[in-house]
N, C-alpha and C positions, 0 to 999 in steps of 0.2 A: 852513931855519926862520926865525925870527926876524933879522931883522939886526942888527948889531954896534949900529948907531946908534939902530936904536927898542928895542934893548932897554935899552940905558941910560937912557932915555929913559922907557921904560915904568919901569923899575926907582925911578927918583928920583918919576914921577907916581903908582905906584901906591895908595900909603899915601891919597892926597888922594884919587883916583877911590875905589879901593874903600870910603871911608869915607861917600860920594853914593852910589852903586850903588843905594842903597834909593831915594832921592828921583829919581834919573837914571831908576830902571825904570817908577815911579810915574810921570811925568810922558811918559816914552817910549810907552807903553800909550795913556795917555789921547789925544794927540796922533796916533797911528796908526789908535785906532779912531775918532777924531771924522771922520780922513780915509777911512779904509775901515772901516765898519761893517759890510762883510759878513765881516769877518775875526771879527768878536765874535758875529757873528749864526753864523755855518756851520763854525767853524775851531776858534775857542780857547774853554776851558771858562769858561764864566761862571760859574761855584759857584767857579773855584778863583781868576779876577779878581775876583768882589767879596769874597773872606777875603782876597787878596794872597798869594799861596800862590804862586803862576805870577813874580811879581813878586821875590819872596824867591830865587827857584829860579833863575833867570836870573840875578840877581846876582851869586849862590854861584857861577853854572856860570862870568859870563866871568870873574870875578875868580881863580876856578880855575886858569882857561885860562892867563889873564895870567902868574899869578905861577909858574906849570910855566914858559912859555915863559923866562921870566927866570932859575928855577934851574934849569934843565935846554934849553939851548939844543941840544939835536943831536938832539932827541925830544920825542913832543906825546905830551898823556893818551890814547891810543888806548881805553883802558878806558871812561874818561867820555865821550869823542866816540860810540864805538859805543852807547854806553845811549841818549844822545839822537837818533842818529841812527837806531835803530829804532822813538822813540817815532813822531819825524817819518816817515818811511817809512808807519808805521801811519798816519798823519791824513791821508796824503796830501799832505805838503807841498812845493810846486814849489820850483824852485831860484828863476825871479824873484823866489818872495818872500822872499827873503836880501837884496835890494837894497830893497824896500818896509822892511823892520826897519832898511837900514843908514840908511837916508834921517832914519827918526823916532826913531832912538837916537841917531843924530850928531846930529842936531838938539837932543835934551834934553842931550845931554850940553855941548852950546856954551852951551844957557840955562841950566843949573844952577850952570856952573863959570866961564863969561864969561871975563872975559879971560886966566886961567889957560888958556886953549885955542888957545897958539901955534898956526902952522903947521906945528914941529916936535913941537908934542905930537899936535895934530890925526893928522898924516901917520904915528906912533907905533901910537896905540890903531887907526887903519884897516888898519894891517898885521896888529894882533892880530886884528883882527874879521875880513877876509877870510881869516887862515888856518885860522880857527876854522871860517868860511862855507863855505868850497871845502871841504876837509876831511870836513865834514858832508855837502855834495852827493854829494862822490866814494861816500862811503859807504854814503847813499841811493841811488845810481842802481844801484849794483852789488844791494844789497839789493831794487830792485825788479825787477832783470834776473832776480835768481835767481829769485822771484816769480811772473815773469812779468804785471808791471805794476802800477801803483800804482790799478786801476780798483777801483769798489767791487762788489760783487757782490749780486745779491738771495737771502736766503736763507731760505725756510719755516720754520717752528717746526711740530715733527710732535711735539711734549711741552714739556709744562710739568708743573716737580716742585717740591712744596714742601717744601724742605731744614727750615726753621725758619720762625717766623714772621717773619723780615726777611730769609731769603733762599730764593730760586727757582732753579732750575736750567732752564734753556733750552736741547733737544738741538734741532737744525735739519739741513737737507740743501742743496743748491743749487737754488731754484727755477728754473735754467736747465736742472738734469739734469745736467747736465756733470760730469765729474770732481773730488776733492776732492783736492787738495795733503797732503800729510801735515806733521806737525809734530813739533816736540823738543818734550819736555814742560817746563813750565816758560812757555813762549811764551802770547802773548796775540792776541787779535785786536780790531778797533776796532768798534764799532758805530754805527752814525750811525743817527738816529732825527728825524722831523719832528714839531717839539712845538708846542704850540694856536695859538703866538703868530707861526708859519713857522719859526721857526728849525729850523734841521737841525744839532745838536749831538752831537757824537761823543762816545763815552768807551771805553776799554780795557777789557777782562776777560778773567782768563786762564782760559785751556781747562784745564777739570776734567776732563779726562778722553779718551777714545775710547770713544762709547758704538755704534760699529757701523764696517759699511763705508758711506763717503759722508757720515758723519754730523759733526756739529761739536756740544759741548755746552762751555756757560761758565754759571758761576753768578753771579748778583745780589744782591750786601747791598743793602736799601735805605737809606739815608741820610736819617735824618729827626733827628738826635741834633744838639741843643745844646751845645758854641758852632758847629757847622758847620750851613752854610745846606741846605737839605730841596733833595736830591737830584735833579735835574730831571730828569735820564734815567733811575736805579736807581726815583725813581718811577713816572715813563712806563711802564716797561718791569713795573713790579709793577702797575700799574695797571688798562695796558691790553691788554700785549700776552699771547696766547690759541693754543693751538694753530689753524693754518691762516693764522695773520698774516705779514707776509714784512717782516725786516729787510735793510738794509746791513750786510752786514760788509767787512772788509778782508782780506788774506792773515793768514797767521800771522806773528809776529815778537815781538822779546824774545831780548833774549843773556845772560839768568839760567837757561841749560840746563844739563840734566847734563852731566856731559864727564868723565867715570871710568871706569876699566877693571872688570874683575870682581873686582880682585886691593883695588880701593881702596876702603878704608872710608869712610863717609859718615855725616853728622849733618844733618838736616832738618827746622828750628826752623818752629813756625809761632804765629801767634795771630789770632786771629779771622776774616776771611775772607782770611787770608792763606795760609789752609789750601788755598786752591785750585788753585794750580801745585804744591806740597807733595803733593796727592791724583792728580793728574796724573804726576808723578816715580815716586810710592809705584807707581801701575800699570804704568808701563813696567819700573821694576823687577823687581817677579814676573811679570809677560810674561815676562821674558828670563832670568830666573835666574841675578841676579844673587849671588854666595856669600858675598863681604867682610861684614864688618857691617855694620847700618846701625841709627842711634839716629833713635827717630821723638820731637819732640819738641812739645808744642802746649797754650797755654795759651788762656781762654774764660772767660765769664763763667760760664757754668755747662751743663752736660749736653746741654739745652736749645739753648743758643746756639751749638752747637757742630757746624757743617756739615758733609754728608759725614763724620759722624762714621763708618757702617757702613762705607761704603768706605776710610776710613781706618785703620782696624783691619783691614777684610779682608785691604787688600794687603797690609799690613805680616807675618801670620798668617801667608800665602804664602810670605814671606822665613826662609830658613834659620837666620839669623845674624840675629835682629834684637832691639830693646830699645824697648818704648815706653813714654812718661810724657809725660800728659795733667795740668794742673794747672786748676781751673778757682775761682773766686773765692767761688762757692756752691753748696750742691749734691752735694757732690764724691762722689762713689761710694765705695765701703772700697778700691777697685784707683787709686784716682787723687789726687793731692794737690789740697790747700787749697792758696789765694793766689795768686802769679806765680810764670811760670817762674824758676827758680832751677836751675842747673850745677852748684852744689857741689857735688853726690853723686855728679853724673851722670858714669861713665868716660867717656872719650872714647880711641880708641885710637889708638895714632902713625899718624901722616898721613893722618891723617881730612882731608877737604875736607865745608865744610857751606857748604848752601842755607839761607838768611833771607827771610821773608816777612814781614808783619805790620806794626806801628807803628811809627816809628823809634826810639822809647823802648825796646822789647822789644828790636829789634835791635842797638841800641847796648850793651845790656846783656850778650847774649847774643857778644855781638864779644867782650868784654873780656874775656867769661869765658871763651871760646874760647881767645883768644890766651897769656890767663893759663897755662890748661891745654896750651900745647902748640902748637896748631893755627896753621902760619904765617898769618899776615894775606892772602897771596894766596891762601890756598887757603878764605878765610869770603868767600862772595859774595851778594849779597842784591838785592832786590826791591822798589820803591816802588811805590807804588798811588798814583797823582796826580804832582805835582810834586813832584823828588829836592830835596829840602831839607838832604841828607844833608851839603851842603857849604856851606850857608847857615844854620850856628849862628856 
């Protein structure tokens, strides 16, 4: 790991660098894509660079990295490397461009902090970054091995369903015919789409389901809500895309899978369209009969907003052992609470492991209260939708 020398090294610079990270990514970003703007045009999400959202989440993740390497020298975060490394895997990113990002990060980071930037501090933070780079490759490449490649695939829309009025469900097939990979529930797939202006911009959505054999279905919130910039693809895609029309998609991937026996109880929080791997789980579940308990848990603006709601009670119905509480803000049915998810009442039974999906506020909340109640910290695992900011408060 780490060596003796740049870790002290990193250890005595960290406090200075992590406290630039904001301005270092800021300026890193701008300088990368002034020089390669096809990376802004076809690669990285432009809604989530003009909030700064991508910018925050980078920060968080090497400062992350850093300071593990520094308290924990004989072991790296294999947890948070695997999260990003299937985001990457999903967008398709080559290993060369881990040397395109080292170029215009080293570079901001020499113009933000100037002469602070010995040769031994320089020679320091490039240790941390290429073990961060390699690291991430290794775990891309095996990721697309399993895969079988990192290509994108063309795929029919044979249905379009409207869940609610801002979200759509999209079942598809392989417009090659070919075969369909199976997936863990939970996983997502990328979709890349060409919008008015050429750009070809990808985004995530996770598989709601198995709605046949051959088939692939993912649902879409569209994104039109203030302060967040109107959704370029969750538009495109409510806009224009029609049964008969043929997307990109990517394999599956995402390592927020089930991973319990029949014997382990389980809790599966959601809130808004974060219901979607949550209704995906819910169905492999009664597929397989499964016995333990399981608490279905999911909060919503109201009845209305509230996607896959039918399949989300069906599966759970299915389940032997199960307990569900829906909370929604208006609305609320006599079976269902008023306001936000709230744990206080809710049992939770010894060595439950829960799945989180939703807001980071929801899920922050829902951790604490978990942990509160019992449930070790490694066994609450959860889910972003966009950039993990989960380490960038």
């Amino acid at each position: 790991m780490l060596s003796e020398q740049s870790a002290a090294t990193v250890r005595a610079t960290l406090p200075a660098v992590g406290a630039s990270l904001g301005e270092i990514t800021e300026r890193f970003y701008a300088g990368m894509f002034a020089a390669r703007p096809e990376l802004l045009r076809d690669l990285f999400n432009r809604g989530n660079q003009a909030a700064g959202t991508q910018r925050q989440a980078l920060a968080g993740s090497v400062a992350a990295f850093a300071a593990h390497l520094v308290d924990h020298p004989d072991d790296r975060p294999d947890a948070m490397l695997s999260r990003i490394a299937h985001k990457h895997a999903s967008l398709g990113v080559a290993p060369d461009q881990y040397a395109i990002v080292h170029e215009h990060l080293f570079a901001a980071i020499a113009e933000v902090l100037g002469d602070a930037v010995t040769p031994e501090v320089a020679a320091a933070w490039e240790e941390v970054y290429w073990l961060m780079a390699n690291a991430l490759i290794a775990v891309e490449k095996r990721l697309h091995e399993e895969r079988g490649g990192a290509a994108w695939r063309p795929w029919e829309v044979v249905e379009r369903v409207t869940e609610t009025a801002d979200v759509v469900t999209f079942r598809l097939r392989p417009a090659d015919g070919g075969p369909v990979r199976g997936f863990r529930p939970g996983q997502y797939v990328s979709v890349r789409v060409a919008l008015a202006d050429g750009a070809r911009q990808i985004r995530q959505y996770s598989l709601s389901g198995e709605p046949g054999p051959g088939l692939r279905q993912f649902s879409v919130k569209r994104v039109h809500e203030e302060p967040a910039p109107e959704g370029e693809v969750s538009g495109h895609l409510h806009a224009r895309v029609r049964a008969g029309d043929v997307l990109e998609l990517s394999e599956a991937y995402g390592d927020l899978v089930l991973d319990a026996g029949d014997d382990t109880p389980l809790l599966l929080a959601s809130a808004g369209i974060g219901v979607t791997p949550v209704v995906a789980m819910l169905g492999h579940l009664a597929g397989s009969g499964h016995r333990a308990p399981v608490t279905v848990v999911h909060g919503d603006r109201s009845p209305a907003h509230h996607a896959l709601r039918t399949d989300h009670e069906a599966y759970a119905a299915k389940l032997p052992d199960a307990t569900v509480r829906f909370w929604y803000e208006q609305d609320a049915p006599a079976d269902a609470d008023t306001g936000y998810v709230d744990l206080a009442d809710v049992p939770v039974a010894s060595g439950t492991r829960a799945y989180l999906c939703g807001p980071l506020p929801f899920m922050r909340k829902v951790r604490e209260q978990l942990i509160g109640k019992g449930v070790a910290p490694a066994d609450v695992h959860y889910e972003v939708f966009g950039p993990d900011l989960w380490l960038a408060r």
